[in-house]
N, C-alpha and C positions, 0 to 999 in steps of 0.2 A: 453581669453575665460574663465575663472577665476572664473573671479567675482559671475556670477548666481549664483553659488555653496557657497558664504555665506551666502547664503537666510538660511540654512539650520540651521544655530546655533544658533538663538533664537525661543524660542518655541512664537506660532506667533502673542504673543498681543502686541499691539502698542507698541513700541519703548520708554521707558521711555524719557523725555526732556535732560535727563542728558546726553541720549547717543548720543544726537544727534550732529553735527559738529557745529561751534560756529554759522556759517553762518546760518544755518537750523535753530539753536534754534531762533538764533534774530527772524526769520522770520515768525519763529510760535509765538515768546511772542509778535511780532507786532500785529500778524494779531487778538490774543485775546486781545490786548490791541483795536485794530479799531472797534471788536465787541461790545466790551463794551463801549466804547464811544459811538458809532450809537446808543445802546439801552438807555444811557443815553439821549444823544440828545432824543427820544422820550419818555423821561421823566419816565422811567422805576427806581427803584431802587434796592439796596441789589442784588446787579449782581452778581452767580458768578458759574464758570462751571460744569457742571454735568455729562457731559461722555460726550464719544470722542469715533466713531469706523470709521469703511472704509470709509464712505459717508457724513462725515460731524460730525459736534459738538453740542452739547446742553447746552444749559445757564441756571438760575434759575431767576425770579428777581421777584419786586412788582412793580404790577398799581397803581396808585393814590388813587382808591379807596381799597387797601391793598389785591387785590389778589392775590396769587403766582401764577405767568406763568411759562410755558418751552419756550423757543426760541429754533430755531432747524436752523441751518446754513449749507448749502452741504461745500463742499469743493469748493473752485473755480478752486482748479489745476486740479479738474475732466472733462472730455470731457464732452459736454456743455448735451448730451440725457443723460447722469448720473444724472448729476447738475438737469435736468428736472423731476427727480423721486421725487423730493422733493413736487413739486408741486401734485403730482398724489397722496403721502401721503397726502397732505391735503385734497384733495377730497376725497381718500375713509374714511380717519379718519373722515370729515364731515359729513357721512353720517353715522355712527353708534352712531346711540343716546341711550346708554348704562351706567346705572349708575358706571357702574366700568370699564370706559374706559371716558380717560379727555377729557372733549370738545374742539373743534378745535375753534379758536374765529376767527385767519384769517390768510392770506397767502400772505406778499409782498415780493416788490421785490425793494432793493435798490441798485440803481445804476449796478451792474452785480451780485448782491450779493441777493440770495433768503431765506426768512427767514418765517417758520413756525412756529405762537404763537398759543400755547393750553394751558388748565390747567394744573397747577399740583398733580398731583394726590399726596394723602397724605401720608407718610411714608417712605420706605426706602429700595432699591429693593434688590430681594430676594437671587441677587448672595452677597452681601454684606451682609444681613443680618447672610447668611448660613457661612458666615468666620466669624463670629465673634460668633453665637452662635453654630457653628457644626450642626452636621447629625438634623434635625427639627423632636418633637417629633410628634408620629404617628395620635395622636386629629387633632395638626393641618397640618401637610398633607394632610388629609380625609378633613378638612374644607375651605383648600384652593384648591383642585381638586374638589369640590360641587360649587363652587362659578366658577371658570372657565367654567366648564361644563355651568353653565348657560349661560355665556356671549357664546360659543360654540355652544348653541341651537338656540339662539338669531342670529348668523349670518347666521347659518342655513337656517333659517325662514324666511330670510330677505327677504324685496321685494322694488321693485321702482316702483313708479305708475303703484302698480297692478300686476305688472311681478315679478315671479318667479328669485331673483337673488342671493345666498347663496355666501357668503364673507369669505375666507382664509385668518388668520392672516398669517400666512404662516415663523413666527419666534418667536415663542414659547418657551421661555429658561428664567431661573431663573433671571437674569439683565433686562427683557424686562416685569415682575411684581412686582407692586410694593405694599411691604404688610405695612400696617396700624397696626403694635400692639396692641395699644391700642384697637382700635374697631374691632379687626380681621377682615379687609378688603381687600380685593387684587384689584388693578387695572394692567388691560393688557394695557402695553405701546408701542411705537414704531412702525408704521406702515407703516412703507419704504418695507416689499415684500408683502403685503397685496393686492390680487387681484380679481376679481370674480371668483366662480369655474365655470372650463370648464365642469366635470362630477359631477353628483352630488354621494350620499354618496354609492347609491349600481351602479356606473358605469354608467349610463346615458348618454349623451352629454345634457346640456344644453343649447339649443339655443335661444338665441332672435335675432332680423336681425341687430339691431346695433351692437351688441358684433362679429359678424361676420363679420363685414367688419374693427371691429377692431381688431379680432386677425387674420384676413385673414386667419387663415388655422387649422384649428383643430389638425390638427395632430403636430401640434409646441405648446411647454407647453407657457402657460404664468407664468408659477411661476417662483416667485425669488428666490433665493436660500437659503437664512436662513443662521443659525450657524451652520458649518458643525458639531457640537459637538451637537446639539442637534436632529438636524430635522432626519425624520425617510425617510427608507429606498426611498418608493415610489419618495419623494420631492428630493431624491437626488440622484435618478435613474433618472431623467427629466421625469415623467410622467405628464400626464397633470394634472390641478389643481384641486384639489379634497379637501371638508371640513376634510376627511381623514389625509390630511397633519398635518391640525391642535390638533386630537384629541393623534396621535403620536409623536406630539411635547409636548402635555402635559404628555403623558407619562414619556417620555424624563427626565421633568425638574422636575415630582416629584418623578422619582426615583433619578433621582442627589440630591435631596433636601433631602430626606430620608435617604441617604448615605454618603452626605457630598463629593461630587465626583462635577468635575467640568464638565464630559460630561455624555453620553447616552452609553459610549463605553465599560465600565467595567461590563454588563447585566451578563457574562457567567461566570466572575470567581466572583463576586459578587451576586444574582441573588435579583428579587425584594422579594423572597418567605424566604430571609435571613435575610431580612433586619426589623425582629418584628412588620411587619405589619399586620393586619388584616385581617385574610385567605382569606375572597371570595374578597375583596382589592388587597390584593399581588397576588390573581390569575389573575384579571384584568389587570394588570400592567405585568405580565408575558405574557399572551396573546397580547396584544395591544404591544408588544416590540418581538413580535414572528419574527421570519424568515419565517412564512408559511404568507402568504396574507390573507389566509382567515381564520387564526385564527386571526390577527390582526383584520379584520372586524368585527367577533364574538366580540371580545374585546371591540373595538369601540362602536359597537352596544349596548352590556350589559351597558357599564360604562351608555352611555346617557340615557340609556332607566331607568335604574335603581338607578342612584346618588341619585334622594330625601331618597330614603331607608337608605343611609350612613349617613343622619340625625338622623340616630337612635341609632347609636350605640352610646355607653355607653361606657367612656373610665373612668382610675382612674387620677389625678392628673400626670399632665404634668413631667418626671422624667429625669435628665438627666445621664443615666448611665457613673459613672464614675469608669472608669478602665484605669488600666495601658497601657503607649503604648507599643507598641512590640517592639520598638529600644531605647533607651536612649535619652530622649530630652532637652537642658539644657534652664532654663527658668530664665533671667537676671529680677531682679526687676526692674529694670533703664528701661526706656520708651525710646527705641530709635526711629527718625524720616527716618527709612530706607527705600531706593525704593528700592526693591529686583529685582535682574533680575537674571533668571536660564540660566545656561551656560550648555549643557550636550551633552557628547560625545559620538560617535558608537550608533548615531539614524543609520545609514546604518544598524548596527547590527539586528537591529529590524525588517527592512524590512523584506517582504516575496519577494519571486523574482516573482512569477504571479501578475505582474502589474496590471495598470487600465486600460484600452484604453481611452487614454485623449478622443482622437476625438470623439465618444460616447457624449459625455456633451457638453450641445449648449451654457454652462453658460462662455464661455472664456474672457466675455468680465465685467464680476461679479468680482466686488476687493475681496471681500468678498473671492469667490472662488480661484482667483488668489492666496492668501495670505494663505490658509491654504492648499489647498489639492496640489495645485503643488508641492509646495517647498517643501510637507511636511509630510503628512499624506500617501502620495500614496503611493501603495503595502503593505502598513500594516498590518497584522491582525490587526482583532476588538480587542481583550486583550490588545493588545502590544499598540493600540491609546489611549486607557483608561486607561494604565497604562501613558504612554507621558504625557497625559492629568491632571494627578494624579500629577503626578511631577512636572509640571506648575500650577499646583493647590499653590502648599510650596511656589512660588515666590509671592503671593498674601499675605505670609505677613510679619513681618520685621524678616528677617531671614537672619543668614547668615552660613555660613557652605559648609559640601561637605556629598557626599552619594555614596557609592560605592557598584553596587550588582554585584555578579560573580556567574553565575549559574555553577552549576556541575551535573549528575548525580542524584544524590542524594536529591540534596536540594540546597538550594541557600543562600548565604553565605554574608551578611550585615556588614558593617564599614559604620559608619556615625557619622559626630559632626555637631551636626545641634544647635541654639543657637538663640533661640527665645527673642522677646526685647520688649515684652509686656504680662504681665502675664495672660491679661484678658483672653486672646487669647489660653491660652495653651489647654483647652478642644478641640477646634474645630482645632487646628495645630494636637495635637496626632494624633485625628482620622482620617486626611489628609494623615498623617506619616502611620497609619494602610492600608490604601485602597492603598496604593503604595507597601505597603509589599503583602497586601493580591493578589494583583494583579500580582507583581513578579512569587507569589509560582503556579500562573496559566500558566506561561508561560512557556512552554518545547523549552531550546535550551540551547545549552555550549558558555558561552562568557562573556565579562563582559560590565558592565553600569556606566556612572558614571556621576554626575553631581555636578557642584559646583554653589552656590548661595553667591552672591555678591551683595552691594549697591552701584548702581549706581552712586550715588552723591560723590564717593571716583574715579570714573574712573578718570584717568589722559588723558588727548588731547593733543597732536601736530598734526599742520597742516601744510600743503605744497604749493606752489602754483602749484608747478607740479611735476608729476610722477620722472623726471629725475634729481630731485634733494633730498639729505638726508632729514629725519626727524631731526629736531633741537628742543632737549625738552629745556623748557626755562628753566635759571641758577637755581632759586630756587623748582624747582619742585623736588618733591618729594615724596617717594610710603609710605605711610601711615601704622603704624599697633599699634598692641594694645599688652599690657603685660596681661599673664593670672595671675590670683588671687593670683592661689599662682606658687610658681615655681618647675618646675619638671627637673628631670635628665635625659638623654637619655634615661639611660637601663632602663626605666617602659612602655616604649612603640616602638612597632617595625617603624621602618623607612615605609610609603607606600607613591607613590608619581607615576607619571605617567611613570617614567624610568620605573618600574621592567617591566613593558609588552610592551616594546617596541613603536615604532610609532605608532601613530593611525590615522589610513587610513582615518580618516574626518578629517584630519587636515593637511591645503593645505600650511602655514605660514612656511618656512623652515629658523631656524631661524641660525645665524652666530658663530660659533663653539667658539667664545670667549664670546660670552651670556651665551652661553650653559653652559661653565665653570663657570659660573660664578652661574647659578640657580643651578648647581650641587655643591658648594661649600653652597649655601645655603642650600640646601639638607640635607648637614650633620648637620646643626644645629638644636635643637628639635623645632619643631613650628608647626601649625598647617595651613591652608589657601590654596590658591590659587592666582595664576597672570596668567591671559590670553591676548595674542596679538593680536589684531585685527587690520589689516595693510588693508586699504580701498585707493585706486589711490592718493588720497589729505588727508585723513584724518587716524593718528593711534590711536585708543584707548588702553589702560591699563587698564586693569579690575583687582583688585586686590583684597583681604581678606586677612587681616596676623594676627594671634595672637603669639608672642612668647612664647613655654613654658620654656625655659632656661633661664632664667634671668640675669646668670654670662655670656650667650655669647649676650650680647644686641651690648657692640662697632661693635662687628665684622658682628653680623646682620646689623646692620643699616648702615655701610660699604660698605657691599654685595648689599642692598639696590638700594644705593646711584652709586653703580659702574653698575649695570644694566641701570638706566635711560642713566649713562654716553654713554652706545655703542650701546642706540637708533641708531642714526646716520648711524649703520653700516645695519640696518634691511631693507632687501631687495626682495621684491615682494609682493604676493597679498594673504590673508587668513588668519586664524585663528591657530594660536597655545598656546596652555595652557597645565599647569600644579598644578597640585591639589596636598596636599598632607595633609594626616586623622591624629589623633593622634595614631589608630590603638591600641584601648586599648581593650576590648572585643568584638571580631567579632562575630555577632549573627548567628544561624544558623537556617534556617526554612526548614521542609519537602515539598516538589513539595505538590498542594492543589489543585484538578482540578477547585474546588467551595467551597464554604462556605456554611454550612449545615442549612438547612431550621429553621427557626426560628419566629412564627407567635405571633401576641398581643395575650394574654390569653383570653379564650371564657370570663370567666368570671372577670372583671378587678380589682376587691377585691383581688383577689389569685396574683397579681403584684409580682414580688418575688423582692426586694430591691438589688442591686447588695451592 
């Protein structure tokens, strides 16, 4: 009965390739290698893939006559009415002739396998772009929420021969736009939950006699469920489908974009009125992200009725405040090619004990859903997800490191060697690093956090063919690590490591008292990193990070190393266990912070103060 319960240690984006079992991976590099053959066969070129979530994959390529297309493939291991939503995007994406939304050109179907070709919209979308340039300054926020809004109005308004039919994108999130630089352009992409609205925007029913006998019952939502990190309350309360949905999902994602936050969940200790936007802006965005219903409406209402106005304002020169980050971030010249993936323990801590009532939610049959809120999110406060959320933010980019926060009383108390491998990156990594701090100081409870980020492409695999037999690491395997720069002696920093606070209660892996010895002898040596054990029925992974700082103990590291892989073999049952350990050189300290103090673009944008 075990096993469910390691759903819970990766925070929930797809599974880097690395981690996957040798068998898995073949089986994925085949099936993208058979995609791209087929699109070859139809004479496609420059193939190559674009994103990948619950329901299927996306390609890029050129036609003959040099257009970029998207191809959009479902998954085939999905039950066949999933597999069939692919088609039902095509039809509603057919139907919204939108210049900032890519035209559908057609929808086949080869051999069991269904494939959606649209255009591709120009640029580069906007959860990408926000890692690589940080929090997006406040001009263009205002200019990419006036352009949404259009396309917003537009589905509004829509009609089909004559009838009154208003269209929910119904997944509204900074990866599902895709912004154009150069021309300052945004297209809305992805139209897998996009469905008619059931009410219209002040609560109505909508009826025409077809749509009735296709939703059979009004009182069952037809919407899909979205990004649970983005979509707003209503959409994931299961209320029926309302244009509503969507003007809260633009909320959503340009407060994420404004703040440099990966979800919608940090509103209360971050607030939108903090974030140096433009007053009657930042009031809109406060309103429309309310907990009251009918200040979200007001919200809704003002932004659409009034957005041409936000053409007017008068901003100064696009700036990017640069300040220091509030924890220590080490920034390697060296460009490394790392998949990061966050490891972090005592999510249980986090939990609030007043659960969710699963059964409530009609969506159980939603991957989407499946994938984040079971395993994951549920019972959470809103702070504590947006902090989560924060922290799976850092594995998005080549990082590797550990983060340890221990709330007290008082304030809350930071160790972190976090060790970034790409310099471009450091602006929009700090202020990742900040929203995880700032978020902390909002959360009141005694306990500690901790997570450590690793690359992927160093995890070590053995495989089994069955449970009832030892893991056998092959002869040359071997756990990987690196020398720091220069070399350090014990006493400049204190020993921290997962021993001093005993077991921790999300970690199900009880591992063999002669291992044990053996990471305890490493222990004493100075280094920095983490090795976590993931023991899965057929498959062990080794998750690893090492830096040695002791230089003179390298034999006997690499020893100790070498004599862990040795008593694999003796690792027995089902879960994860790891241990982390910081170099623990200056532990920061921050006072509890219930919110971050209101902070708006100046009336007048000459008076800009320069940080």
């Amino acid at each position: 009965m075990q096993q469910p319960q390691l759903k819970h240690f990766y925070i929930p984006d797809d599974q880097s390739v690395y981690l996957l079992s040798h068998k898995d991976a073949k089986k994925l590099k085949n099936w993208f290698g058979l995609c791209i053959s087929q699109l070859k066969k139809l004479g496609y070129t420059d193939i190559e893939m674009i994103g990948k979530g619950a329901f299927g994959f996306a390609f890029a390529g050129t036609d003959k006559q040099g257009e970029e297309l998207v191809f959009k493939f479902s998954r085939v291991t999905l039950p066949q009415h999933i597999q069939d939503r692919l088609e039902e995007e095509a039809f509603m994406q057919g139907l919204v002739d939108h210049p900032n939304v890519p035209k559908l050109i057609e929808f086949q179907r080869i051999k069991r396998q269904s494939i959606l070709v649209m255009g591709r919209a120009p640029g580069e979308d906007l959860e990408k772009y926000s890692l690589r340039v940080g929090p997006l300054p406040p001009r263009i926020i205002v200019k990419i929420t006036i352009q949404i809004c259009e396309i917003l109005n537009f589905l509004r308004e829509f009609q089909q021969n004559g009838v009154f039919k208003p269209i929910v994108h119904g997944d509204i999130k900074p990866s599902n736009l895709v912004w154009d630089e150069i021309n300052e352009q945004v297209s809305l992409i992805d139209w897998g939950s996009c469905v008619f609205a059931q009410i219209d925007p002040s609560g109505q029913t909508i009826t025409t006699n077809v749509m009735d006998l296709m939703s059979s019952d009004l009182q069952q939502t037809n919407a899909r469920l979205g990004d649970v990190y983005f979509i707003g309350d209503d959409q994931l309360n299961g209320k029926l489908s309302s244009p509503r949905f969507d003007e809260q999902g633009l909320a959503s994602t340009v407060y994420a974009l404004a703040s440099g936050q990966g979800s919608r969940y940090g509103r209360k200790a971050i607030p939108p009125d903090s974030l140096g936007l433009p007053i009657e802006f930042a009031k809109v965005l406060t309103a429309l992200m309310s907990e009251d219903p009918s200040e979200r409406n007001l919200g809704g209402d003002y932004l659409l009725n009034n957005y041409p106005r936000f053409k007017h304002l008068v901003f100064s020169e696009d700036q990017k405040p640069e300040y220091a980050c509030l924890v220590p971030t080490w920034v390697h010249q060296e460009i490394k090619d790392i998949e990061t993936v966050v490891y972090s323990s005592r999510k249980s801590y986090l939990r609030q004990q007043k659960g969710l009532n699963l059964s409530d939610l009609h969506y159980i049959d939603d991957a989407q859903f499946e994938r984040y809120y079971k395993n994951y999110l549920q019972g959470m406060g809103e702070t504590e997800k947006g902090f989560i959320a924060a922290v799976s933010r850092l594995g998005k980019y080549p990082v590797v490191g550990g983060l340890a926060i221990r709330w007290e009383e008082e304030g809350i108390f930071v160790d972190s060697s976090l060790n970034l491998y790409d310099p471009s990156l450091q602006l929009s990594f700090d202020r990742s690093v900040d929203n995880v701090i700032n978020l902390a100081r909002s959360i009141k409870r005694k306990g500690v956090f901790k997570s450590c980020m690793f690359n992927a492409k160093n995890t070590l695999h053995v495989e089994r063919v069955t449970d009832k037999k030892p893991f056998i690491p092959h002869p040359k395997m071997q756990i990987p690590y690196e020398l720091s720069k220069t070399s350090l002696a014990e006493n400049e920093s204190r020993m921290h490591s997962y021993f001093e606070d005993g077991e921790d209660p999300d970690e199900l892996l009880k591992l063999p008292d002669s291992l044990m010895s053996k990471i305890k002898s490493l222990n004493a040596i100075h280094h920095t990193g983490c090795i976590i054990f993931e023991a899965l029925p057929k498959h062990l992974k080794v998750h690893n990070y090492y830096t040695l700082l002791d230089h003179a103990m390298e034999l006997e590291f690499k020893s100790l190393l070498k004599e862990i892989i040795d008593l694999i073999p003796k690792i027995d049952g089902i879960g994860i266990s790891g241990f982390m350990k910081l170099p623990y050189k200056d532990t920061r300290f921050f006072k509890h912070q219930e919110k971050m103090v209101q902070k708006f673009y100046p009336r007048n944008p000459k008076h800009i103060e320069h940080h």
